[in-house]
KEKE-3310 file (N, C-alpha, C; in steps of 0.2 Angstrom, whole numbers, plus 5000, padded with zeros to 4 digits):
npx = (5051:5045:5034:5039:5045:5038:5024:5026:5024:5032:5034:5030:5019:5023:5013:5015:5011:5014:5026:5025:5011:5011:5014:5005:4993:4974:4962:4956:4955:4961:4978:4992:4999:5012:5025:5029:5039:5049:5051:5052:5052:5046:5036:5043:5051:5061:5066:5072:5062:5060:5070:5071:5062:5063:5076:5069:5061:5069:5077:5068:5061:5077:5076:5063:5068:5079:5071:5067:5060:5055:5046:5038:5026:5021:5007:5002:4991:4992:4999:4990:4979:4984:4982:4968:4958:4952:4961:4974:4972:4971:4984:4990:4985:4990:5001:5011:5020:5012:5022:5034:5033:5029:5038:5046:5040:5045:5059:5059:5052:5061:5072:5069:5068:5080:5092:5105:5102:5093:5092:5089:5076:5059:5050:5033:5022:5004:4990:4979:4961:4954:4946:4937:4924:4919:4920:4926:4938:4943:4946:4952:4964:4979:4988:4993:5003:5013:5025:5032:5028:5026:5042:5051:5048:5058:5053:5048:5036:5019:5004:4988:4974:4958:4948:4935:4930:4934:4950:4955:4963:4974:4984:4995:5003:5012:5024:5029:5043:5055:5061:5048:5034:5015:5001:4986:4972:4959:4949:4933:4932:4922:4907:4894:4892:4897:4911:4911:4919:4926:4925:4935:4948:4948:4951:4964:4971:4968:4977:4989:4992:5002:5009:5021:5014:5021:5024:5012:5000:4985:4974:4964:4956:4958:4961:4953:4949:4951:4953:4950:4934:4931:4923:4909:4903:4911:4910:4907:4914:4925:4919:4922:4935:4936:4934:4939:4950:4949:4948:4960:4963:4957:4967:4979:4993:4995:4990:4998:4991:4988)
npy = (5099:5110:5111:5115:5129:5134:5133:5136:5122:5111:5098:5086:5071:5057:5043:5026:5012:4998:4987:4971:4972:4970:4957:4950:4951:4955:4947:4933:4925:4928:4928:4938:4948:4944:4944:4930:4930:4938:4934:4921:4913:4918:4914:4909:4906:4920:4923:4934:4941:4949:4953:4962:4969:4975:4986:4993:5001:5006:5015:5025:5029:5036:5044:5051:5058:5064:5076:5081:5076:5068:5058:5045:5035:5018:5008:4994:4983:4969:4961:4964:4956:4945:4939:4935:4919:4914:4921:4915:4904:4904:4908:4896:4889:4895:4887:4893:4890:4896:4903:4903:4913:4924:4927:4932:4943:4951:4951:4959:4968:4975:4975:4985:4997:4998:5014:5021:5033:5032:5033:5047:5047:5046:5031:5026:5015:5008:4997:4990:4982:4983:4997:4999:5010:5010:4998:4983:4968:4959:4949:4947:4946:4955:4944:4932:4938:4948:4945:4946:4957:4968:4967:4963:4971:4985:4996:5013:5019:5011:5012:5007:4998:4999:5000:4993:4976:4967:4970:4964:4960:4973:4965:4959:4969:4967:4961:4973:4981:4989:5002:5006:5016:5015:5019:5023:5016:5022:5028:5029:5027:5021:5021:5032:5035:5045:5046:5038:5050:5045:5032:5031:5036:5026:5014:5020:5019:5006:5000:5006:4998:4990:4995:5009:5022:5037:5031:5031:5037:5043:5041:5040:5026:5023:5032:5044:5042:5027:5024:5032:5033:5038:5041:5037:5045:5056:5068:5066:5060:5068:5076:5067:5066:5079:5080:5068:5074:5083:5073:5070:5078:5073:5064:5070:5065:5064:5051:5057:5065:5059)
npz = (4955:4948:4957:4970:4965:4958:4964:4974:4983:4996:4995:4986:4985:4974:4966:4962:4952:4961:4958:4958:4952:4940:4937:4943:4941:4935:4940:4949:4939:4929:4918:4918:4902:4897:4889:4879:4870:4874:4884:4888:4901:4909:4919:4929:4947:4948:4936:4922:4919:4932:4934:4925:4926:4937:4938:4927:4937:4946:4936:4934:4948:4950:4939:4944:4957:4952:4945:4957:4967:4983:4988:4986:4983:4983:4976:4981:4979:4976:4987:4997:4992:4992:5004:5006:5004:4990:4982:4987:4984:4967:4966:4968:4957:4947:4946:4957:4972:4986:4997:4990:4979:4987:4991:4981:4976:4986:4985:4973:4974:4984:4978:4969:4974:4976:4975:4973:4980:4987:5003:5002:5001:5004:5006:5004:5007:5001:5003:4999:4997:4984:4978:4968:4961:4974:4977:4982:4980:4989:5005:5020:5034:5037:5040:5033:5025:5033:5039:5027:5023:5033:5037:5029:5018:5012:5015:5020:5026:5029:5022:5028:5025:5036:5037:5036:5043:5035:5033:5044:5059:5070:5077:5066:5065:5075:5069:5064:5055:5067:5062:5053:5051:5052:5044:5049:5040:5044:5039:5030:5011:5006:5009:5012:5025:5040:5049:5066:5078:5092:5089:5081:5088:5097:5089:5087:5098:5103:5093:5097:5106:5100:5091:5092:5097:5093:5082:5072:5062:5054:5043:5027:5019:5007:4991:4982:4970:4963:4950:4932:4934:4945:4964:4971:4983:4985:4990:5003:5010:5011:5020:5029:5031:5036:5048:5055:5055:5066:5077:5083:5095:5109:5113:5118:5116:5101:5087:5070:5057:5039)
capx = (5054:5039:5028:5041:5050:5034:5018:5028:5021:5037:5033:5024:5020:5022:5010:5017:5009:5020:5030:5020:5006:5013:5014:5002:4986:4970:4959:4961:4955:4966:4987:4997:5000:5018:5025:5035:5044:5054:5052:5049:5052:5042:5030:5047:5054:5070:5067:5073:5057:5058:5077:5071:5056:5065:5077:5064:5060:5076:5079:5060:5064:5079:5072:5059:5073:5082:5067:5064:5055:5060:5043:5037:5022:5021:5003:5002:4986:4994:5000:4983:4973:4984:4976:4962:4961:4952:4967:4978:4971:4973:4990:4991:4981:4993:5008:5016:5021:5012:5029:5039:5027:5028:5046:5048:5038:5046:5064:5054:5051:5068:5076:5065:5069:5088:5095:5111:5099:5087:5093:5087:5069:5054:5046:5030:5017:4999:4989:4970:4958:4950:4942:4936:4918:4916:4917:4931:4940:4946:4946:4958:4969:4984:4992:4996:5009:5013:5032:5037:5025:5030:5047:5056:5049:5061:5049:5049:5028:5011:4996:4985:4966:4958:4941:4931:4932:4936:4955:4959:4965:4978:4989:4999:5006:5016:5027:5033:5050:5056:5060:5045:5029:5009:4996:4980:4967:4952:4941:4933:4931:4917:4900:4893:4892:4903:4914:4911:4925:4927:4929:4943:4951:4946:4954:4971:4973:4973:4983:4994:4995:5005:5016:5021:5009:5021:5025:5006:4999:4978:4972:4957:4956:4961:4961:4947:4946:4958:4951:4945:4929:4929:4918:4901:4904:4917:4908:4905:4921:4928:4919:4924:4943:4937:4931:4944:4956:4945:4946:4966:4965:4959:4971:4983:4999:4992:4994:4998:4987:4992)
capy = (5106:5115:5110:5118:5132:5140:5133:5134:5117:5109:5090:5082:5064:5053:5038:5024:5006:4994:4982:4965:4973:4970:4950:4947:4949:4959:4944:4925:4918:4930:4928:4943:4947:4944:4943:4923:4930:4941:4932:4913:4908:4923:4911:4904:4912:4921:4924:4940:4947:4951:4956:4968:4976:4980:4991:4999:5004:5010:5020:5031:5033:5040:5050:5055:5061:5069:5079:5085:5070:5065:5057:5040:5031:5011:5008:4990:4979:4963:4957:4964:4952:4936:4937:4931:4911:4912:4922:4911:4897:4905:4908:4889:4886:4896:4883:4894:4890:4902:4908:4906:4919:4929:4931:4931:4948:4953:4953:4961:4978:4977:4978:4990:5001:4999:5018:5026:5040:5028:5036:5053:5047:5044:5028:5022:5009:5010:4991:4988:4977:4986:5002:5002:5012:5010:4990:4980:4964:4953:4950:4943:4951:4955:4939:4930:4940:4950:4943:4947:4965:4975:4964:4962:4976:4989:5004:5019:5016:5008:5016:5001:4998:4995:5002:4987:4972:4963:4970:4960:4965:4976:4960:4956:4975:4966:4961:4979:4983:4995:5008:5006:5020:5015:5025:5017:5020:5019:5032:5022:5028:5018:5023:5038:5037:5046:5039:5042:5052:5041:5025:5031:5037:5020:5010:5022:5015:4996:4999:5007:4992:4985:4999:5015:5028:5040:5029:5029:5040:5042:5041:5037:5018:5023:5039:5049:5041:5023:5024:5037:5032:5039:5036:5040:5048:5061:5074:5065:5058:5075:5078:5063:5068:5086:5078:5065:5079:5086:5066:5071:5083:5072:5060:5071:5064:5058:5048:5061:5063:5059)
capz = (4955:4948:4963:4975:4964:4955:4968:4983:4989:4998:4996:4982:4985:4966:4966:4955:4954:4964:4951:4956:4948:4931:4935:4947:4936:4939:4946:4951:4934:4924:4921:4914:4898:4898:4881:4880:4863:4878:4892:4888:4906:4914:4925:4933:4949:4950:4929:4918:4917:4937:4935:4921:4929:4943:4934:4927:4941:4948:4931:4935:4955:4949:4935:4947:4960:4944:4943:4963:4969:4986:4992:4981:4987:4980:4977:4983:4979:4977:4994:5000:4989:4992:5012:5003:5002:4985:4978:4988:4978:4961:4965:4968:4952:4942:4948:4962:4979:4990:5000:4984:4974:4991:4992:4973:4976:4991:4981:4966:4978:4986:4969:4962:4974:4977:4972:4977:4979:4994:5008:5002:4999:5007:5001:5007:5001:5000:5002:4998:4995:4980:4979:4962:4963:4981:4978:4983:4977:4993:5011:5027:5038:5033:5044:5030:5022:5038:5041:5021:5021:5035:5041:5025:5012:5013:5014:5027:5031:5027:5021:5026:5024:5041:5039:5040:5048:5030:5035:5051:5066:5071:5076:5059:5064:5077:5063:5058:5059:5071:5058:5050:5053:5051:5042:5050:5035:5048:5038:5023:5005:5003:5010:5014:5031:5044:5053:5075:5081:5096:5088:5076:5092:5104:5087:5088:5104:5101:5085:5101:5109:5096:5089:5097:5095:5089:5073:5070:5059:5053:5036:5022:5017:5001:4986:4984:4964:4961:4943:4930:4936:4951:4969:4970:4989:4986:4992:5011:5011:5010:5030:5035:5031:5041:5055:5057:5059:5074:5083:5085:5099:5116:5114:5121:5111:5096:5079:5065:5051:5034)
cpx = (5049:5035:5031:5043:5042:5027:5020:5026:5027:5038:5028:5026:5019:5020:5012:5014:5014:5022:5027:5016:5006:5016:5009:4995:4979:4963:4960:4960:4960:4971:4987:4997:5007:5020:5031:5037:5049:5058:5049:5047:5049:5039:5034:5052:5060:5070:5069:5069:5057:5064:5076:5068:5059:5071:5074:5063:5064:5077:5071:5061:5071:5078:5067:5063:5080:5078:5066:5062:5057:5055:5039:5030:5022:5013:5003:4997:4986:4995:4994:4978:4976:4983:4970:4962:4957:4958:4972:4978:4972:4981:4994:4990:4986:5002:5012:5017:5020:5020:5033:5038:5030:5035:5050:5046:5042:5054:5062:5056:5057:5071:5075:5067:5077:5092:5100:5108:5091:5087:5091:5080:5066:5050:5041:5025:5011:4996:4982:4967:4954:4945:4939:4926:4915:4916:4925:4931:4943:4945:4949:4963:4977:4991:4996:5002:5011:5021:5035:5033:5030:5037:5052:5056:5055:5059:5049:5040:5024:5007:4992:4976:4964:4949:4934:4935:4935:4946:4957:4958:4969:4985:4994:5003:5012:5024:5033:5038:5051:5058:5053:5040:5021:5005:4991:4973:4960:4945:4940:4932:4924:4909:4901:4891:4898:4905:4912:4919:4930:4928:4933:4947:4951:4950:4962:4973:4975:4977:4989:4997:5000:5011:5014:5016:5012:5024:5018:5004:4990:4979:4966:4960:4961:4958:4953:4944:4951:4957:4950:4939:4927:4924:4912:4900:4907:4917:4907:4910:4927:4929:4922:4931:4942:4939:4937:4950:4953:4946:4953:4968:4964:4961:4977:4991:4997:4995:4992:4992:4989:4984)
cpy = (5111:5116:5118:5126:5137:5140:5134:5128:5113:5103:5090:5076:5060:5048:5034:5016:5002:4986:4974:4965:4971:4961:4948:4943:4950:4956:4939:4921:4922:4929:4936:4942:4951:4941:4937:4925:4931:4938:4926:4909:4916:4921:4907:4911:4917:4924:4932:4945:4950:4956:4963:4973:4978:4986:4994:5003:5008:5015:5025:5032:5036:5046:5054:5060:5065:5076:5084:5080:5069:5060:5050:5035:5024:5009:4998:4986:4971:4957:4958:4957:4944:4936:4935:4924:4911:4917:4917:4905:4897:4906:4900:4886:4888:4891:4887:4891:4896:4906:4908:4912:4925:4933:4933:4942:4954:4957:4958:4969:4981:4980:4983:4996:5003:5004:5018:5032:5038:5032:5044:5052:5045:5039:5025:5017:5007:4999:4992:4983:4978:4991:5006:5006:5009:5001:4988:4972:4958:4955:4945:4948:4947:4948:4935:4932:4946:4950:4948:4955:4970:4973:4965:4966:4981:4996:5008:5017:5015:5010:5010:5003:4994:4996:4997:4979:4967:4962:4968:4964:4968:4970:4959:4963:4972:4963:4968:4980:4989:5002:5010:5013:5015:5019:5022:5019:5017:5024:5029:5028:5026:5019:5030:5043:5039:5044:5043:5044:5047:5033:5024:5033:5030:5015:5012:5018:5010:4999:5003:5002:4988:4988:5007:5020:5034:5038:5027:5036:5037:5045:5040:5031:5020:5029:5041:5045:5035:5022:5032:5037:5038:5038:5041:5044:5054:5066:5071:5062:5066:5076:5073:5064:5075:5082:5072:5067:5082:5080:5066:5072:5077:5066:5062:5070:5060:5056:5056:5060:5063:5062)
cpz = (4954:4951:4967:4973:4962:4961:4976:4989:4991:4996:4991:4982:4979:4969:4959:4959:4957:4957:4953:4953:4939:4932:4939:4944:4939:4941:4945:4943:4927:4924:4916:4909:4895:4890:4881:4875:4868:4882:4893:4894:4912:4921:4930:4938:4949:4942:4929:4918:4925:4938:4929:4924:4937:4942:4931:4930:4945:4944:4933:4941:4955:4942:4941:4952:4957:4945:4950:4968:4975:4990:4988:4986:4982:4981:4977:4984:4982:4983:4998:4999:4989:4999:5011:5000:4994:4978:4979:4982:4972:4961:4965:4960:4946:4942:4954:4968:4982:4994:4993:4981:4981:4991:4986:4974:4982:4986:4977:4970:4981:4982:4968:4965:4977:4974:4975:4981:4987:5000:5008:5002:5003:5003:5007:5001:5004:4999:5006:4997:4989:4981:4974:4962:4968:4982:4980:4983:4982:5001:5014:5030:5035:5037:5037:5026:5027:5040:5036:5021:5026:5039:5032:5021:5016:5013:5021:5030:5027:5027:5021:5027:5031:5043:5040:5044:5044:5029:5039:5055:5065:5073:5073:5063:5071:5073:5059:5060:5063:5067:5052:5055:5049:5048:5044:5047:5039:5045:5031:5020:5000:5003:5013:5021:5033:5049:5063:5077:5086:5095:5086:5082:5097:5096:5087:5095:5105:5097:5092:5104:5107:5094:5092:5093:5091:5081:5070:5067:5055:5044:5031:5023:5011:4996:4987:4975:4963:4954:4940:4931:4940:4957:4968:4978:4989:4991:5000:5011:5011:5017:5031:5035:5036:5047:5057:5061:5066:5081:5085:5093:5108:5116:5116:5115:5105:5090:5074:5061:5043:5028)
residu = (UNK:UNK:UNK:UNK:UNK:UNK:UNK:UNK:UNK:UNK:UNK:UNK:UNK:UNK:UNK:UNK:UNK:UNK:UNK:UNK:UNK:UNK:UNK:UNK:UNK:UNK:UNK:UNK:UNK:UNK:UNK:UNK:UNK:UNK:UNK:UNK:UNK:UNK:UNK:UNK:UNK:UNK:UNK:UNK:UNK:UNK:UNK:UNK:UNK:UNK:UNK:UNK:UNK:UNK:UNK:UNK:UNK:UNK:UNK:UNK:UNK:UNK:UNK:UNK:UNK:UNK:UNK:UNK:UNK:UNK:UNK:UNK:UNK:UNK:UNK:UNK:UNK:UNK:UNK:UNK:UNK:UNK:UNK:UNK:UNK:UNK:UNK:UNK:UNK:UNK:UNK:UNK:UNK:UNK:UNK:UNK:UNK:UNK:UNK:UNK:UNK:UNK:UNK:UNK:UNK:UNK:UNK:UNK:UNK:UNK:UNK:UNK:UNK:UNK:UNK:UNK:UNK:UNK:UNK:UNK:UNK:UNK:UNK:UNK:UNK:UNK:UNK:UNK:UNK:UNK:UNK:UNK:UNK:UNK:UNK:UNK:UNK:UNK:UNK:UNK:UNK:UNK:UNK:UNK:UNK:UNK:UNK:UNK:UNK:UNK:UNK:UNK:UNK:UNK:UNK:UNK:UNK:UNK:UNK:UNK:UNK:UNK:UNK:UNK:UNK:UNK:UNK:UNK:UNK:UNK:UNK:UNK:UNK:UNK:UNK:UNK:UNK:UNK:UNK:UNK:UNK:UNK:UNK:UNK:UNK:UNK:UNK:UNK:UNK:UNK:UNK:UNK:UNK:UNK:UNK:UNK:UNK:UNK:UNK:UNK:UNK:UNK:UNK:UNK:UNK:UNK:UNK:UNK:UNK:UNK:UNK:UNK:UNK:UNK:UNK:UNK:UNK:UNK:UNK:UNK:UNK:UNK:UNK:UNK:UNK:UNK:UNK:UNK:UNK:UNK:UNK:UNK:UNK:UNK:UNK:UNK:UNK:UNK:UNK:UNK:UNK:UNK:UNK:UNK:UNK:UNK:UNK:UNK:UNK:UNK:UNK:UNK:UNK:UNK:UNK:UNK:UNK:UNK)
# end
């Protein structure tokens, strides 16, 4: 309400971790630090701790729509980094069944974001491979969880990572539901080079093959800072966000820019 009533900015999009992050665990040889006074049977699927943290969440997406909010991004690491067979493995290593774990998460987001207040929101979700000081943490195309990400979550569209070749194809995007929209984050965050106009336009076009052009929408990889740290490029990752908006125009009808 402060954004719109005193800044006049119309829309502010809230960034909130997405709820697997608080079991997933921040690399393959680490677990959570899930408290078994609480939550004895945490490591098992379908448990209390999954039925808790998703109210949670429900009570903060309606506080936040309390508050003005109508726009929620889900920042979504998790499902990124099990396309990777040495996460895959650690998910084995920790006793799960890979689809179990999948659809354990899959439910997890649906829950968390089941309001009264859903069908006024705009929720999308955001899914990387790591962009901690320009490094990153996994790689595989998103086929591996492709059915449960963009067929089953219940989210309006994907901010996905597409700028190297460490995210797949465009392929897995066959998978997305028909209400769903695309962000194709084809400008990196990570180097300092810029990006060629005409390849981020010659990649919107495959990525058209797959899903209609007008549910495609252009992007970064990922934030300008995913830490306090911050990235060591910000200032050339600035042009490559100008100039990406310039690679819009001879495509005629083209993907938005987010």
């Amino acid at each position: 309400m402060f954004l719109k009533d005193k800044l006049g900015i119309p829309e502010a999009k809230v960034c909130i971790p997405s709820p697997t992050l608080l079991h997933f665990g921040g690399t393959p040889e680490t677990t959570p630090k899930i408290s078994k006074t609480a939550y004895p049977d945490a490591d098992e699927i379908g448990s209390a701790f999954f039925t808790d943290l998703a109210a949670c969440y429900r009570a903060e997406l309606k506080a936040l729509y309390d508050a003005g909010c109508r726009y929620v991004q889900l920042d979504e690491t998790c499902l990124a980094l099990m396309c990777d067979p040495k996460w895959q493995a650690a998910v084995e290593n920790r006793g799960y069944k890979f689809d179990e774990l999948l659809q354990q998460y899959v439910k997890l987001i649906n829950d968390a974001i089941d309001i009264p207040e859903r069908a006024e929101m705009t929720i999308s979700m955001h899914s990387c491979r790591g962009n901690f000081k320009a490094m990153w943490f996994a790689q595989g195309g998103y086929g591996a969880v492709a059915q449960a990400l963009f067929s089953e979550i219940k989210i309006d569209c994907h901010f996905l990572e597409f700028d190297t070749e460490r995210a797949g194809t465009f392929e897995p995007l066959e998978h997305l539901a028909p209400n769903k929209s695309v962000c194709l984050g084809l400008i990196t965050t990570k180097t300092p080079e810029l990006e060629n106009k005409e390849e981020v336009i010659a990649r919107i076009k495959e990525a058209a093959k797959i899903v209609p052009l007008e549910r495609l929408h252009l992007s970064g990889q990922c934030g300008f800072a995913s830490t306090h740290h911050g990235m060591i490029h910000t200032s050339t990752i600035s042009l490559n966000y100008r100039q990406s908006i310039d690679g819009r125009s001879p495509m005629g009808q083209s993907a938005s820019y987010y």
